[in-house]
ROLUM-950890 format. One record per residue: residue in one letter; x, y, z of N, C-alpha, C, O in turn; residue number from 1. Coordinates in pm, whole numbers, plus 50000, padded with zeros to 5 digits. Atoms other than C-alpha are relative to their C-alpha. Example, Ala and Ser with C-alpha at 12.3 -4.5 7.8 and 13.67 -1.06 7.14 Angstrom:
2
<r res="A" n_x="50089" n_y="49881" n_z="50000" ca_x="51230" ca_y="49550" ca_z="50780" c_x="50090" c_y="50120" c_z="50000" o_x="50194" o_y="50118" o_z="50066" n="1"/>
<r res="S" n_x="49918" n_y="49881" n_z="49994" ca_x="51367" ca_y="49894" ca_z="50714" c_x="49923" c_y="50109" c_z="50073" o_x="49974" o_y="50220" o_z="50090" n="2"/>
END
This chain:
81
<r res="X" n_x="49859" n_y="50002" n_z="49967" ca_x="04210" ca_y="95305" ca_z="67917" c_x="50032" c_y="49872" c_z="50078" o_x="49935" o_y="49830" o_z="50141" n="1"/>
<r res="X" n_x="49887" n_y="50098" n_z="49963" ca_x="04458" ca_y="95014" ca_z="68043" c_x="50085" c_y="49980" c_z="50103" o_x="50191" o_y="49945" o_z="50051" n="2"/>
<r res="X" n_x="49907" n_y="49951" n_z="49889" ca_x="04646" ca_y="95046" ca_z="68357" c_x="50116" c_y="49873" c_z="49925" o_x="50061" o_y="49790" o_z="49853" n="3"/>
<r res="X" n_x="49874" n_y="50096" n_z="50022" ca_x="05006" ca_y="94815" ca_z="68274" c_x="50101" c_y="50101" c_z="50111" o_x="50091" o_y="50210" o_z="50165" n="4"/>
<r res="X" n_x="49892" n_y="49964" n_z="49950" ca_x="05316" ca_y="94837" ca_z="68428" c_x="50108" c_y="50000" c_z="49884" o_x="50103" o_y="49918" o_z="49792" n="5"/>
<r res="X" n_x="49848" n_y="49948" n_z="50115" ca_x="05649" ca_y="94959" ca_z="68204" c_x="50057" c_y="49983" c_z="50062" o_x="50059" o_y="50008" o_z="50183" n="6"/>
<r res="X" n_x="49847" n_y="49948" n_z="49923" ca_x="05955" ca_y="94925" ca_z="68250" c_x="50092" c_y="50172" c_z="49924" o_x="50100" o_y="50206" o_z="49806" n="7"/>
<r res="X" n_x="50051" n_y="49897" n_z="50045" ca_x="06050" ca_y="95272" ca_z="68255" c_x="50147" c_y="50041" c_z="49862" o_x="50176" o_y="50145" o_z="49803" n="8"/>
<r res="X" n_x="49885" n_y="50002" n_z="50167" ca_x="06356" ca_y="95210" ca_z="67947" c_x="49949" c_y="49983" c_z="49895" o_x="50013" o_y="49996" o_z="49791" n="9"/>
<r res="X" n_x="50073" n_y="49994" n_z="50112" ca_x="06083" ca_y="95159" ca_z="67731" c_x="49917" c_y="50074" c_z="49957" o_x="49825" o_y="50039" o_z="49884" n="10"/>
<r res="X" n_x="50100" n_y="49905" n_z="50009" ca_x="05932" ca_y="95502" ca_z="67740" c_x="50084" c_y="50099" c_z="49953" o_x="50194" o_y="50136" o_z="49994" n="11"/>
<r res="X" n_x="49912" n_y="49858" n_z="50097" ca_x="06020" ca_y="95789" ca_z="67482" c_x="49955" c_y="50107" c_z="50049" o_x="49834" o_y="50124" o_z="50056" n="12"/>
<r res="X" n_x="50093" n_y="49861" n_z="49971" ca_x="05974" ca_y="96132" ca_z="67607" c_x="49975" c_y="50095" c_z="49894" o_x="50031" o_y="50201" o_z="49919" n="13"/>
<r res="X" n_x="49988" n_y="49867" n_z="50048" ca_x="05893" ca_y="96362" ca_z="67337" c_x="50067" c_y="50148" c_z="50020" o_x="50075" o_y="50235" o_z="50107" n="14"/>
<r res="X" n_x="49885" n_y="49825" n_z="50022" ca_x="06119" ca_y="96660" ca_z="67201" c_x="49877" c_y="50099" c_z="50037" o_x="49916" o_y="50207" o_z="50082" n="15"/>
<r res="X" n_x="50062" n_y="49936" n_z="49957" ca_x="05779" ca_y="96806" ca_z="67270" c_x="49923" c_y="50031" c_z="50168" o_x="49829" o_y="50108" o_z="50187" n="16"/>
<r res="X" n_x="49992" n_y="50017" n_z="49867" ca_x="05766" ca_y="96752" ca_z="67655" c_x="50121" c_y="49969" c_z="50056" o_x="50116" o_y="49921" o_z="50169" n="17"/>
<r res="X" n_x="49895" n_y="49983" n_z="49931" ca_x="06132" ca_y="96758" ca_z="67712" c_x="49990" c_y="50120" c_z="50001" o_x="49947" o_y="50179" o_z="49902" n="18"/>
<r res="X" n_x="49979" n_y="49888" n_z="49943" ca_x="06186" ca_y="97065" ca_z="67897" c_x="50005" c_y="49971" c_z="50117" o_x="49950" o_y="49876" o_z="50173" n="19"/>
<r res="X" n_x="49882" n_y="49990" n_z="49841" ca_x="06404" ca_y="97158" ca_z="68234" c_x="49868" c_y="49970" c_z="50107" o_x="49767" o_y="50041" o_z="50113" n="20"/>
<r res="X" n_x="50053" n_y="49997" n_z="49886" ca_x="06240" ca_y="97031" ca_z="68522" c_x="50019" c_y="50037" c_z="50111" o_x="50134" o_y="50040" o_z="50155" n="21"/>
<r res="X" n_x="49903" n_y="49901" n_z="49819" ca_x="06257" ca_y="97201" ca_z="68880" c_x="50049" c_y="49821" c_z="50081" o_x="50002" o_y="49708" o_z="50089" n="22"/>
<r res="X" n_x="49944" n_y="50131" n_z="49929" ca_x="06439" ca_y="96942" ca_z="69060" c_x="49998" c_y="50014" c_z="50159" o_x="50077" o_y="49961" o_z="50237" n="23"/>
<r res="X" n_x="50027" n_y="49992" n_z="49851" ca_x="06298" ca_y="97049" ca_z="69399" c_x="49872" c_y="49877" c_z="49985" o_x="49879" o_y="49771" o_z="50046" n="24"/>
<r res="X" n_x="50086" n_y="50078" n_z="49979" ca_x="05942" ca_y="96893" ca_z="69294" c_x="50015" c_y="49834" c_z="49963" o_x="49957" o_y="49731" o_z="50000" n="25"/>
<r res="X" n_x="49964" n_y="50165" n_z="50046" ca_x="06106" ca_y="96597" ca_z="69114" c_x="50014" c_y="49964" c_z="50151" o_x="49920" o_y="49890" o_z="50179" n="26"/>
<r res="X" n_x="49953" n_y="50064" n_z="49920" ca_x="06247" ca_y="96519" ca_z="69456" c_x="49912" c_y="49996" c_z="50112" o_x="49936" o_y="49925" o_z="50210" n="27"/>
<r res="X" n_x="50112" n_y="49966" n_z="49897" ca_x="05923" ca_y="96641" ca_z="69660" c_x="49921" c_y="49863" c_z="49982" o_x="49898" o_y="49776" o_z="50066" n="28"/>
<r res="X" n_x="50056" n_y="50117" n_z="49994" ca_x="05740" ca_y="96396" ca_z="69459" c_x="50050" c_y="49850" c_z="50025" o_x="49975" o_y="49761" o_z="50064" n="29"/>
<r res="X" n_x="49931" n_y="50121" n_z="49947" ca_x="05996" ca_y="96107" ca_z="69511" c_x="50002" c_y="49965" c_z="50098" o_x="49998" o_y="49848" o_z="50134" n="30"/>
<r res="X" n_x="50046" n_y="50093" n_z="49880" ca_x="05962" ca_y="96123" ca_z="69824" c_x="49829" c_y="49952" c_z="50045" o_x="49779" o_y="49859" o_z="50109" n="31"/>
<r res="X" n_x="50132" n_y="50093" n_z="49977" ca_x="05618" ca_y="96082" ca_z="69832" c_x="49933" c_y="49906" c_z="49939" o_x="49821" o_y="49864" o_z="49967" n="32"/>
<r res="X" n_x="50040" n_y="50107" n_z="50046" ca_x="05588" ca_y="95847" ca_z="69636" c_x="50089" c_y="49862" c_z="50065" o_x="50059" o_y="49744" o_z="50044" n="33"/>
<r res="X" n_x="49981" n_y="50074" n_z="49920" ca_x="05802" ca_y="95679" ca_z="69856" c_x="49973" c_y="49958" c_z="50125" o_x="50024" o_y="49858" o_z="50174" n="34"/>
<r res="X" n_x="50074" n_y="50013" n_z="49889" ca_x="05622" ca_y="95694" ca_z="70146" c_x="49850" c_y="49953" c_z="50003" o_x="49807" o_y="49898" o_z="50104" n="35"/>
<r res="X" n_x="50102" n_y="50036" n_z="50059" ca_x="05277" ca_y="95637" ca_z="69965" c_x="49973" c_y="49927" c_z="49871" o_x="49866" o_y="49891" o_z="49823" n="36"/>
<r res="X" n_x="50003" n_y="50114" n_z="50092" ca_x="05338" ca_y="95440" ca_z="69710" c_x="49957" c_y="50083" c_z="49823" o_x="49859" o_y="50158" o_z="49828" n="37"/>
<r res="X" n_x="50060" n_y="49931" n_z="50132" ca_x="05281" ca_y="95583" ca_z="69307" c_x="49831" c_y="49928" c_z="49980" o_x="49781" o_y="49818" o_z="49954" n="38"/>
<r res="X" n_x="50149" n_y="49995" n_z="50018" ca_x="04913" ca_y="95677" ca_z="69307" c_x="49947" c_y="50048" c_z="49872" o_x="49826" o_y="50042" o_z="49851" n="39"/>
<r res="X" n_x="50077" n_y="49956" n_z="50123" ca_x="04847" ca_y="95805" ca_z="68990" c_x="50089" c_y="49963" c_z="49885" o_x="50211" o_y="49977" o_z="49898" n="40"/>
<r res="X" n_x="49913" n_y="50059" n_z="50091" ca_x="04974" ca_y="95665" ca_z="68679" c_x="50004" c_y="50082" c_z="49868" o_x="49919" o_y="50160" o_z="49822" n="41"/>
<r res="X" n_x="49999" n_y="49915" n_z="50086" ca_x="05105" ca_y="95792" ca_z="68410" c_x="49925" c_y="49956" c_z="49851" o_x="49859" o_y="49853" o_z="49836" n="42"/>
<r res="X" n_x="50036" n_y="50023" n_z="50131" ca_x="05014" ca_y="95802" ca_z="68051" c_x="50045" c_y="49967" c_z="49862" o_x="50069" o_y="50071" o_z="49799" n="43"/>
<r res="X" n_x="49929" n_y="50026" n_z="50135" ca_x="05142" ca_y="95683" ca_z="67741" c_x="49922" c_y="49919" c_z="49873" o_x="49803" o_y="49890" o_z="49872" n="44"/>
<r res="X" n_x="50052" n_y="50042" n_z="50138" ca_x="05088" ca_y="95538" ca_z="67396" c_x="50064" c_y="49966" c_z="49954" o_x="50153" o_y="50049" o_z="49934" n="45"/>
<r res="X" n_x="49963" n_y="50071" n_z="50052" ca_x="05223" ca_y="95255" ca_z="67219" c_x="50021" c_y="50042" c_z="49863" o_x="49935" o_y="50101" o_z="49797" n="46"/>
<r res="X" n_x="49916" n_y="49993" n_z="50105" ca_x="05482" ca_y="95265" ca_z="66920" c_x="50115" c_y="49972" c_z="49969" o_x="50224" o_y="50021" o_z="50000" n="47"/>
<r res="X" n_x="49938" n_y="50118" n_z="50020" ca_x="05622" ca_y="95016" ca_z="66788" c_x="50053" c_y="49890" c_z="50115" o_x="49984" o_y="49803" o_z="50168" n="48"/>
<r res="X" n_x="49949" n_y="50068" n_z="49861" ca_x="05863" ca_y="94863" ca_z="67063" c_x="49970" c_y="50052" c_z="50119" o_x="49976" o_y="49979" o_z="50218" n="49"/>
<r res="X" n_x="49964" n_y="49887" n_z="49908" ca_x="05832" ca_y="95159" ca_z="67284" c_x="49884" c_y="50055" c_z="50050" o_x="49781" o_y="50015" o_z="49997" n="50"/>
<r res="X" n_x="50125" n_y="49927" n_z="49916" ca_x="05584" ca_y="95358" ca_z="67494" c_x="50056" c_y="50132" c_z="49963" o_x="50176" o_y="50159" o_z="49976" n="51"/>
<r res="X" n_x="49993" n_y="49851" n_z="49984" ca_x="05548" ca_y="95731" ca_z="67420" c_x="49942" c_y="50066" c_z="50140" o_x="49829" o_y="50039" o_z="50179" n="52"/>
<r res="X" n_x="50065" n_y="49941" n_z="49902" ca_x="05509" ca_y="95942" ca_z="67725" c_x="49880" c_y="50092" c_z="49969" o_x="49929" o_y="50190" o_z="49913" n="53"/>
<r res="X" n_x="50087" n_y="49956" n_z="49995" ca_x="05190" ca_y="96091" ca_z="67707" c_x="49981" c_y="50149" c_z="50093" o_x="50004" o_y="50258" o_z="50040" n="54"/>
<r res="X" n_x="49969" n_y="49951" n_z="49853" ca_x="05170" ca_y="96281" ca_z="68056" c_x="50068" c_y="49923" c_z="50082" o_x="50107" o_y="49812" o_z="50046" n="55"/>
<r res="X" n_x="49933" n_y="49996" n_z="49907" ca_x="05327" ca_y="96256" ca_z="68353" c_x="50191" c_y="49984" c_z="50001" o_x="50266" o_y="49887" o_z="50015" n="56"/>
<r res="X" n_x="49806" n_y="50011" n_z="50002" ca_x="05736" ca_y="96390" ca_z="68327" c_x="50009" c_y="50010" c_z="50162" o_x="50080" o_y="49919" o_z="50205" n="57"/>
<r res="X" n_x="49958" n_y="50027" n_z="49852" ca_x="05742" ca_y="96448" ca_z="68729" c_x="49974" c_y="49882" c_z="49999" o_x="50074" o_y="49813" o_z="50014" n="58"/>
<r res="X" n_x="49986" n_y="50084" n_z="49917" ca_x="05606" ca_y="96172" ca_z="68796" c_x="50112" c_y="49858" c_z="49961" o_x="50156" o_y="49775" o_z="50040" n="59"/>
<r res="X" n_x="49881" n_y="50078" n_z="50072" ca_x="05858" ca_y="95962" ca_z="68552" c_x="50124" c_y="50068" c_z="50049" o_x="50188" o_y="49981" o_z="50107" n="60"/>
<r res="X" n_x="49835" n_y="49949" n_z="49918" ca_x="06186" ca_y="96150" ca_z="68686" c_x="50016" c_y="49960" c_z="50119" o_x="50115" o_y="49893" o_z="50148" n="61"/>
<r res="X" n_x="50031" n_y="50045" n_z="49875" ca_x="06065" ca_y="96101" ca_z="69036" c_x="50039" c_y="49858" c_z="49981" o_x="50152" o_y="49813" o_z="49997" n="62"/>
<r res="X" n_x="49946" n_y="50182" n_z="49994" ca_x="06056" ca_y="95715" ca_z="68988" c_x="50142" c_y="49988" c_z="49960" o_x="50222" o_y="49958" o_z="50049" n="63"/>
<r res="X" n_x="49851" n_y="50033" n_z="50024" ca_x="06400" ca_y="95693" ca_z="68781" c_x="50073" c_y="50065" c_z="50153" o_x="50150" o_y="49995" o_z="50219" n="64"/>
<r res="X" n_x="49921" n_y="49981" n_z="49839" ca_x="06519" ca_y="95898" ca_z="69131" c_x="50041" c_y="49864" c_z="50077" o_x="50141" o_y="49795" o_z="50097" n="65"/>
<r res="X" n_x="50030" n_y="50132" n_z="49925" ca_x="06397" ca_y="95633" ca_z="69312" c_x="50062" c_y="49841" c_z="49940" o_x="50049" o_y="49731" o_z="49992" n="66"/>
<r res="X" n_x="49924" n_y="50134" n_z="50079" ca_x="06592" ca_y="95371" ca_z="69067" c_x="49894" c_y="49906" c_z="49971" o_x="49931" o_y="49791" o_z="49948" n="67"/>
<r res="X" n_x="50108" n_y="50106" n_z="50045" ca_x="06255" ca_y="95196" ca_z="68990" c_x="50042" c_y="49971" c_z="49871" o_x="50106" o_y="50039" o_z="49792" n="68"/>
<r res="X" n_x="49996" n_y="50076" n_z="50173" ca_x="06247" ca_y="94960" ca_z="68677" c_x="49922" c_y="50029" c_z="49960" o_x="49935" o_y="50039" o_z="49838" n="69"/>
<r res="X" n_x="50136" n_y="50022" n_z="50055" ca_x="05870" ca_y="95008" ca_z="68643" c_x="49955" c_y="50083" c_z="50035" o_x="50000" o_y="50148" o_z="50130" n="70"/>
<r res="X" n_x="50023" n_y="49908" n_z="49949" ca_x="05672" ca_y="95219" ca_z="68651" c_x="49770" c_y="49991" c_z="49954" o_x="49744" o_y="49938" o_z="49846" n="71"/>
<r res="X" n_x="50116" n_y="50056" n_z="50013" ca_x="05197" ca_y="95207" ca_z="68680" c_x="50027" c_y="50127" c_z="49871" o_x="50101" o_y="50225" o_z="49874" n="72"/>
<r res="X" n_x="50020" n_y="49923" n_z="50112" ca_x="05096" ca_y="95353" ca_z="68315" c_x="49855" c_y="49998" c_z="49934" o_x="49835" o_y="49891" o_z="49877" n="73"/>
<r res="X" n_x="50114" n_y="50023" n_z="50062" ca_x="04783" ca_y="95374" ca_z="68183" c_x="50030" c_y="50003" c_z="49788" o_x="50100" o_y="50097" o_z="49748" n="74"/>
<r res="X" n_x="50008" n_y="50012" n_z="50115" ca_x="04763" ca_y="95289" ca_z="67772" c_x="49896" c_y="50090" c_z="49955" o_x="49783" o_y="50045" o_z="49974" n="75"/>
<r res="X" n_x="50024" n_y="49945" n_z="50079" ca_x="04640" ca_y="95571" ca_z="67584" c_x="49980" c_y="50027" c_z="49830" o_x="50072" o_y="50009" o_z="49750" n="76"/>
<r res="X" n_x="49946" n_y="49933" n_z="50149" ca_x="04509" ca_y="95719" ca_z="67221" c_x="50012" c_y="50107" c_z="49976" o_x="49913" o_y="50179" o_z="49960" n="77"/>
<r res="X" n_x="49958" n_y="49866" n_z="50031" ca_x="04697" ca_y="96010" ca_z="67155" c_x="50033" c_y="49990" c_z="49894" o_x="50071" o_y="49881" o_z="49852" n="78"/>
<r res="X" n_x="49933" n_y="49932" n_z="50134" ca_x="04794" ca_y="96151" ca_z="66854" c_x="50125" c_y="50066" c_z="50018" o_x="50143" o_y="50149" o_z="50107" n="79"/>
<r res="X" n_x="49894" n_y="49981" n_z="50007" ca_x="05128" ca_y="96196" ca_z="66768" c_x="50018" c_y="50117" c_z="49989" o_x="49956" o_y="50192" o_z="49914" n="80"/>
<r res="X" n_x="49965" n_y="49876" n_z="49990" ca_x="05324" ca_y="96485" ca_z="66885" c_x="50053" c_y="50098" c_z="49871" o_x="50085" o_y="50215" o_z="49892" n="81"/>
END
């Protein structure tokens, strides 16, 4: 695996990992990731222009909270949802 940075407009979430998030932990983890900085990165997989989200939807909502552009990602091979 790859660690990169995204910007996070170039990441698709799958119709198969959209679903309602609690918007207490979105905002639990925002803040700690504002106080500690994003420690664990998420996951995705390249296609075409775009990054597929792999894992991590908290920790991607959390950042857009936070109005980040970017976001740490690790490059993955997953198989398409």
């Amino acid at each position: 695996m790859r660690e990169i940075k995204v910007r996070i407009e170039e990441i698709y979430v799958p119709a198969a990992l959209r679903k309602p998030l609690d918007p207490r932990k979105v905002e639990e983890l925002a803040l700690a990731i504002a106080a500690d900085g994003h420690r664990t990165p998420i996951l995705v997989r390249p296609d075409k222009n775009r990054y597929v989200l792999v894992s991590g939807c908290y920790r991607l909502e959390a950042c857009k909270a936070l109005g980040e552009a970017t976001i740490r990602a690790e490059i993955v091979q997953a198989p398409k949802h």
